[in-house]
N, C-alpha and C positions, 0 to 999 in steps of 0.2 A: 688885881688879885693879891692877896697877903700869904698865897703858899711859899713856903722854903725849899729851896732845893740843892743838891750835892750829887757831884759828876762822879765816880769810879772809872775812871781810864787808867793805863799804862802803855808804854813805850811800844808794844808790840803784844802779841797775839798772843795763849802761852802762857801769861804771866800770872795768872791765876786772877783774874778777874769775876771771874761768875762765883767762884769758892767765895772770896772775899765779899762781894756784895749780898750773896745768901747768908753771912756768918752777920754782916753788919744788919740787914735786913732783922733775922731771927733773935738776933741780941737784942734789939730796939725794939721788936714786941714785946718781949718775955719782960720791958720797961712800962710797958701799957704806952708804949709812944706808937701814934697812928703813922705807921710808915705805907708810902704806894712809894711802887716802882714803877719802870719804865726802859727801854731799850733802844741806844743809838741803832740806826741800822735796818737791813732786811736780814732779820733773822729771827727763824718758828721757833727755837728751842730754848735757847734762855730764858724767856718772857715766859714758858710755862715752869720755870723752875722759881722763877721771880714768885707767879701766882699762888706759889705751894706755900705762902710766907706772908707778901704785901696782902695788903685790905682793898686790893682794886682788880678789876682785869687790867693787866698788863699790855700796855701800846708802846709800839715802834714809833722815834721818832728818825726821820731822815731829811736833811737838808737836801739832797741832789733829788728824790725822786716827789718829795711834794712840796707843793703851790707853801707859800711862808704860812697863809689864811689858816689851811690843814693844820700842819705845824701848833699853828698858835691854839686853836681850839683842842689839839689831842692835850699839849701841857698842858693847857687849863684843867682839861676835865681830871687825868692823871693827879693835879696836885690837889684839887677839889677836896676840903677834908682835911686835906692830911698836916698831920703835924713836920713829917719830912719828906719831899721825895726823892728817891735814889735813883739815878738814871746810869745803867752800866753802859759803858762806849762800847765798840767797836774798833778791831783789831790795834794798831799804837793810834793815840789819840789825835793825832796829823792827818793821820791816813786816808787818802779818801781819793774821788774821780783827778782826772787833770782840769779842774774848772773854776771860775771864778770864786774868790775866798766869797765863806757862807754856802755855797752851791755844790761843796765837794761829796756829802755827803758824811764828812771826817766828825768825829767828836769833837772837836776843835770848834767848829761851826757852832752847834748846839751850847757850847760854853761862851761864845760870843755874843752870839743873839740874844740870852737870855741870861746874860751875866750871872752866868752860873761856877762856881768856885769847882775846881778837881784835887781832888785826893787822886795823886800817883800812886800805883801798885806795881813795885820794883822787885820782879824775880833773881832775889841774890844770889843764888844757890853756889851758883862758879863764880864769886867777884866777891871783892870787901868793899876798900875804901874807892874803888874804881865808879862806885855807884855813886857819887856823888857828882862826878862830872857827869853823869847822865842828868843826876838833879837839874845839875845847875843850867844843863843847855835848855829843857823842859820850860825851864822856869823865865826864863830869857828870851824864849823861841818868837813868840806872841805877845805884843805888851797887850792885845786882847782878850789874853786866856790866860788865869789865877789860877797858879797850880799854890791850891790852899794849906799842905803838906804831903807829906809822904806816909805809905803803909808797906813796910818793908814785910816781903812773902819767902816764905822757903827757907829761911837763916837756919845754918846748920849746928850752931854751938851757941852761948852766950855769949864767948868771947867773939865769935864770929860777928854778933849784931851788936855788940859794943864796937867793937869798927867800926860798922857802916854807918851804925847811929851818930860815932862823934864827928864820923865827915863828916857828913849831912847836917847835922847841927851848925858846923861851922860856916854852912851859908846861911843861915837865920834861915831854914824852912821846918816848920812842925814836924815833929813825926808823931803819926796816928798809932805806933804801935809796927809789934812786927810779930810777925805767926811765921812759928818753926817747923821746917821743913818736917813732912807728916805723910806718905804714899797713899794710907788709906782714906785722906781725906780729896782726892784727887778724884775728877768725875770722869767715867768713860766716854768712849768716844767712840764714833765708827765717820763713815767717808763723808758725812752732813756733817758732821758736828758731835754735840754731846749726844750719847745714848738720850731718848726722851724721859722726861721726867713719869712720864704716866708707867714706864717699865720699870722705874724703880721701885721695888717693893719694900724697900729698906730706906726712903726719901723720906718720912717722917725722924728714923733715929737718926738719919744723916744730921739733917737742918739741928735737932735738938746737940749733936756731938759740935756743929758750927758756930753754932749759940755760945755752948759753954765756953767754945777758945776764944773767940770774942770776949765776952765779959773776963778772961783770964789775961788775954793779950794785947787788948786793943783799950784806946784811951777814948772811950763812946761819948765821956761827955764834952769832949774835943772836935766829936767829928757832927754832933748837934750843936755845935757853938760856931764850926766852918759853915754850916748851910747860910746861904743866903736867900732872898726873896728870889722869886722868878720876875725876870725882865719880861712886858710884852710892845714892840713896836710897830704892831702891824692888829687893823680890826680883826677878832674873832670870825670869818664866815663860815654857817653852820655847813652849808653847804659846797663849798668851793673846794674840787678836788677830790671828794670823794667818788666813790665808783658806784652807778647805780644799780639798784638790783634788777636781777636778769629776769625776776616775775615775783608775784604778789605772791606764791606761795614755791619755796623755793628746796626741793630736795636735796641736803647736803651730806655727801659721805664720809662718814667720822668714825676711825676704827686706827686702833694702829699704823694699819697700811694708808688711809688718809687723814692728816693733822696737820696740814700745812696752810693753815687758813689765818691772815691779819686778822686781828679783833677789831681794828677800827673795822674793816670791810664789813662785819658782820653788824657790826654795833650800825654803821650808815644805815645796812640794810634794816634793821629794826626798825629805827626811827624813819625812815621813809614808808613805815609799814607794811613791811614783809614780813611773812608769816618763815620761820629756817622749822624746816622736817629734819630731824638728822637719822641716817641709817645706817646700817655696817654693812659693807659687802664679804667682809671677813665672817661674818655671821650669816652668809648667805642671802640677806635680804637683798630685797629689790626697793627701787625707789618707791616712797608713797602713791598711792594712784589719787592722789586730792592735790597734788605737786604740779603746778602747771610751768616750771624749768628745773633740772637736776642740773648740778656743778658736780664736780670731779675735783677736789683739790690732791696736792700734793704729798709727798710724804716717802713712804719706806713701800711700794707695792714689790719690789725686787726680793725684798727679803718675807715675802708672802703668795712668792709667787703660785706654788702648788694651790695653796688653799685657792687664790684668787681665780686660779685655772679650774677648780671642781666646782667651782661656788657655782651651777648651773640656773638656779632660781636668782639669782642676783645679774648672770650675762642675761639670762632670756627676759626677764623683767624692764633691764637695760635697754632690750633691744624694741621693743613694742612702747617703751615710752619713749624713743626718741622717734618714732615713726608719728607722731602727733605733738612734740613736746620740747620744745630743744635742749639740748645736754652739752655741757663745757667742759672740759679738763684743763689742770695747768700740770705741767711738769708730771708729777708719778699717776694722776691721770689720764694726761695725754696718753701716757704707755700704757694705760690700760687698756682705753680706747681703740688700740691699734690692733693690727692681726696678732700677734705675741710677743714675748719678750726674752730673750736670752739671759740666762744669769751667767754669772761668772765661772761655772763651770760648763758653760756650752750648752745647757740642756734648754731646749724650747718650751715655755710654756704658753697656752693658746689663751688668748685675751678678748675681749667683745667683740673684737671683729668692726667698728662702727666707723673706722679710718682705716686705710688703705695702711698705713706704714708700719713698720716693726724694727723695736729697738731691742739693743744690744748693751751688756756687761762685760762681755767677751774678754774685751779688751779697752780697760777703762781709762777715760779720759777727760779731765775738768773742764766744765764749759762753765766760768765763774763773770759776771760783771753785770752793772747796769744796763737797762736796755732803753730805750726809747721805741713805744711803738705804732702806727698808724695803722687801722682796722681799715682791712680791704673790702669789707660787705657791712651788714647790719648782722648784728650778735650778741650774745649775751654780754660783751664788756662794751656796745655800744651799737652808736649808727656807723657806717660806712664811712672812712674819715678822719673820727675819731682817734685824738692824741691819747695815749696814758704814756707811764714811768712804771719800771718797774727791774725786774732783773732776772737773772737766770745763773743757776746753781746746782750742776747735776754731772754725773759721772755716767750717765748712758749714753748713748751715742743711735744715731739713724741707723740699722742694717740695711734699709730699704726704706726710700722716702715715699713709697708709691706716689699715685697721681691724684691724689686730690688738691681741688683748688685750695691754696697759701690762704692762710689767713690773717695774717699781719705783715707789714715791709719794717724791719727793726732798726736799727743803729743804736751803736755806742755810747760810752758816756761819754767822749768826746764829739762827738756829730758822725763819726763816721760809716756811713751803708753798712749793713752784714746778710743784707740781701732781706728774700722772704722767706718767713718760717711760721710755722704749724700746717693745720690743714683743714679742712673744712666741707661738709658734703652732709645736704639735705639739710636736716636741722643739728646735725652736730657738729663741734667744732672741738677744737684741741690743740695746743701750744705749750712747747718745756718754759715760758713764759710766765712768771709771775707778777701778775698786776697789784701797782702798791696803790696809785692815786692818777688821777684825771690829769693831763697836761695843761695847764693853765696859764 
């Protein structure tokens, strides 16, 4: 393939990385340069701020939970086109499982495999010339990963980034530029991540005010001259690794309160010739009745919980298509699917009823990491068996696990048991589980 491509990672989490990569993103259209993006990692929210900008839907790449084959066909299709693609890391660019190098999951991996050049993004804000040892370990860390220069974030003076700039200079690494510290250019957040991009009503003047600092701050034609080609060492297979779909005509619930759906998963599901119905349950609806499987993804149901609790045409409709039809949830729809859910001020709101269990805010607490998981029956993510990768990222908790039959046996990203978790009865199923790709 002849695509370019350029890594945006930084040291740690924080550092302004999504700002940065939307400003370089938005600067480089307003070029007529064909920019797609792309996203280390299992994470919903980036990739739709990416989509508000790039000329692609936006795919997740992960070295720990997919097969290399996946991998290699998502870059592809991602750079297809494009004149650059920009792939934002995940949390410091090291970072990742305890597992074999390439397998951690880490941005690191991704710049290895596919000898891809990073632009560091070094949050100054408390530090001068201290930042340059940071350069220099970066740069040093990996003789397999080219950290291609730096983009210094948050500098609070000019004399401030005349500092850091002539350290840094003095170990011969580029600087891309540095953007001064700015609070209203900072994206909210809540206990997932960034607020979603679709609630931002003010996401168009945002990107065009990101644009502008870019072209005012940043050296662009520096950081299209860093891109290198994308490496591929392993065959394309179209299908290895991805997740089949759970029927030919497939009801999927898309509102607010559910958006926590991969685009590869969706895009497999096309190409294997699945028809996706999308409905709102936030808008009361019920699954289409021409849907012969409804999923449940994930997302924000806690902070919708009233509506989701009145939404009566949307449970009863629920309830009568999974009596002929099988129905899945991951993560904020498992909790729907349950008898109710607690928010965080105590109050019960009553839920489909369709699983025995009920989850809790009460008292919140992270359940963050990769999972590894084996399906204990036949279901919508598979036969009875059946390996996937994937991971789990939620601050609810079990109030009551009721009894229904488990529906997956999980373990870590190091191999280690974490027992069995979701649940399962008649034709539905439900797991705080998110499935990324097929174990292979």
């Amino acid at each position: 393939m002849t695509g370019r491509g350029l890594i945006i990672a930084a040291p740690q989490s924080g550092a302004g990385k999504t700002t940065i990569t939307l400003a370089v993103l938005a600067a480089l259209k307003r070029r007529d340069v064909k920019v797609r993006a792309a996203k280390a990692g299992p994470d919903y929210i980036d990739p739709a701020f990416h989509a508000a900008v790039a000329d692609n839907l936006v795919v997740n790449l992960d070295s720990w939970a997919m097969p290399d084959s996946l991998l290699e066909a998502l870059i592809v299709r991602a750079a297809d086109g494009a004149d650059i693609l920009i792939i934002e890391g995940v949390m410091g660019l090291f970072d990742g499982a305890s597992a074999s190098a390439g397998r951690r999951g880490a941005t690191a991996d991704l710049a290895a495999r596919f000898d891809l050049p990073v632009m560091l993004v070094l949050d100054v804000a408390r530090q001068a010339q201290s930042a340059a040892a940071i350069a220099r370990g970066f740069a040093s860390h990996d003789p397999a990963v080219k950290i291609a220069g730096l983009l210094l974030n948050r500098t609070v003076s000019e004399r401030h980034r005349a500092l850091v700039t002539n350290a840094i200079s003095a170990l011969g690494l580029p600087s891309f530029g540095a953007l001064p510290r700015d609070a209203s250019l900072a994206l909210p957040e809540r206990h997932l991540g960034l607020v979603q991009a679709a609630e931002r009503a003010d996401l168009a003047a945002l990107i065009d005010r990101l644009a502008a600092m870019a072209e005012r701050y940043f050296d662009l034609d520096a950081v299209l001259a860093a891109a290198a080609p994308v490496t591929l060492r392993a065959r394309a297979d179209g299908d290895a690794g991805f997740l089949p779909p759970p029927g030919q005509r497939i009801a999927l619930a898309h509102d607010r309160a559910f958006s926590f759906v991969y685009p590869h998963v969706l895009d497999a599901w096309r190409n294997a010739g699945a028809e996706i119905l999308p409905f709102s349950p936030l808008a009361d609806e019920a699954p289409p009745e021409r849907a012969d499987s409804c999923w449940l993804p994930g997302g924000y149901p806690e902070l919708h919980a009233d509506t989701l609790a009145a939404a009566r045409h949307f449970a009863d409709g629920l309830r009568r298509f999974a009596e002929t039809r099988p129905v899945h949830g991951e993560c904020g729809g498992y909790m729907v699917l349950g008898q109710r859910i607690e928010d965080s001020d105590g109050r019960q709101h009553a839920m489909a009823g369709l699983l025995g269990h009920s989850t809790s805010f009460a008292k919140r607490k992270l359940h963050l990491g990769y999972r590894a998981a084996r399906l204990l029956s036949d279901g919508a993510l598979g036969a009875k068996g059946a390996r996937l990768r994937g991971h789990e990222f939620h601050y609810a908790s079990l109030a009551f696990a009721g009894d229904d039959a488990p529906f997956a046996e999980l373990s870590d990203a190091e191999g280690r048991p974490l027992g069995k978790s979701g649940g399962r009865r008649g034709r539905v199923s439900g797991t705080f589980f998110h499935a990324i790709a097929a174990d292979r």
